[in-house]
C-alpha positions in Angstrom: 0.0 0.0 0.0 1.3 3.5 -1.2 0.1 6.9 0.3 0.1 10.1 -0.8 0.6 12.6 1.1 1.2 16.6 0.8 4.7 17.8 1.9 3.5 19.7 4.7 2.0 16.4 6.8 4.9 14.1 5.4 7.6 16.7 7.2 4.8 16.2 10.2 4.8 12.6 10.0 9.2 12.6 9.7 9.1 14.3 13.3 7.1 12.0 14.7 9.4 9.4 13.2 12.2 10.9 14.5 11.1 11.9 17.8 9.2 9.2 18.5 12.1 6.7 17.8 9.8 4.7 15.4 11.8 2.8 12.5 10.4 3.7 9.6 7.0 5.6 8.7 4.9 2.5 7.8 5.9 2.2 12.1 4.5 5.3 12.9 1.4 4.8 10.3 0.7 1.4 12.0 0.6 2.6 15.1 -1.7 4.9 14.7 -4.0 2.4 12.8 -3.9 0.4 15.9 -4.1 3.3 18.0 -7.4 4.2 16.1 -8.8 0.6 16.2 -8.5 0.7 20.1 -10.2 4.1 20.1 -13.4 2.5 18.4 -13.4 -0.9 20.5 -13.5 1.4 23.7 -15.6 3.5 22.2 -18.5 0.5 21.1 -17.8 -1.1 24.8 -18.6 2.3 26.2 -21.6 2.8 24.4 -22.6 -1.3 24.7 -22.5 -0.5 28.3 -24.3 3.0 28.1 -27.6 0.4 26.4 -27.7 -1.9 29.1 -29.7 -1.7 32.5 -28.2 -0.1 35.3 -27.0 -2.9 37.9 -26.9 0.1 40.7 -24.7 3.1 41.6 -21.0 3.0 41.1 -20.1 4.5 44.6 -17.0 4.1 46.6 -18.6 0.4 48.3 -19.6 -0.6 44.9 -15.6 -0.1 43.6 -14.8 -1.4 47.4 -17.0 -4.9 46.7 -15.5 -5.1 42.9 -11.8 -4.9 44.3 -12.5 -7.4 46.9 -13.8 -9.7 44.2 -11.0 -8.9 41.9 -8.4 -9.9 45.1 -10.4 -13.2 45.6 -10.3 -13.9 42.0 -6.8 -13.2 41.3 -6.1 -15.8 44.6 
């Protein structure tokens, strides 16, 4: 795959190359491919979770009874 792209974002994308300590370009495109593809599965599991029915209030004991699960769990 070839891109074009105007001098002006190709000096843009050289910095972040460079200061970045990426490789090559096709490293800094990738990254921001998968970058982007994290973005929208957050994004779908934030608005999944926005559809479904409340399971109560997420107040200090209901983060207090998750980490204790989490502690068990991890046991």
């Amino acid at each position: 795959m070839n891109i074009s792209l105007p001098e002006t974002l190709r000096a843009f994308v050289d910095e972040q190359v460079a200061e970045h300590g990426y490789g090559t370009s096709s490293e800094y495109v990738r990254n921001l491919i998968r970058r982007e593809q994290d973005r929208m599965h957050l994004r779908n599991l934030l608005l999944e979770g926005a559809r479904s029915r409340s399971l109560g209030v997420a107040d200090a004991d209901y983060f207090d009874r998750l980490r204790t699960k989490v502690r068990k769990q991890s046991k």
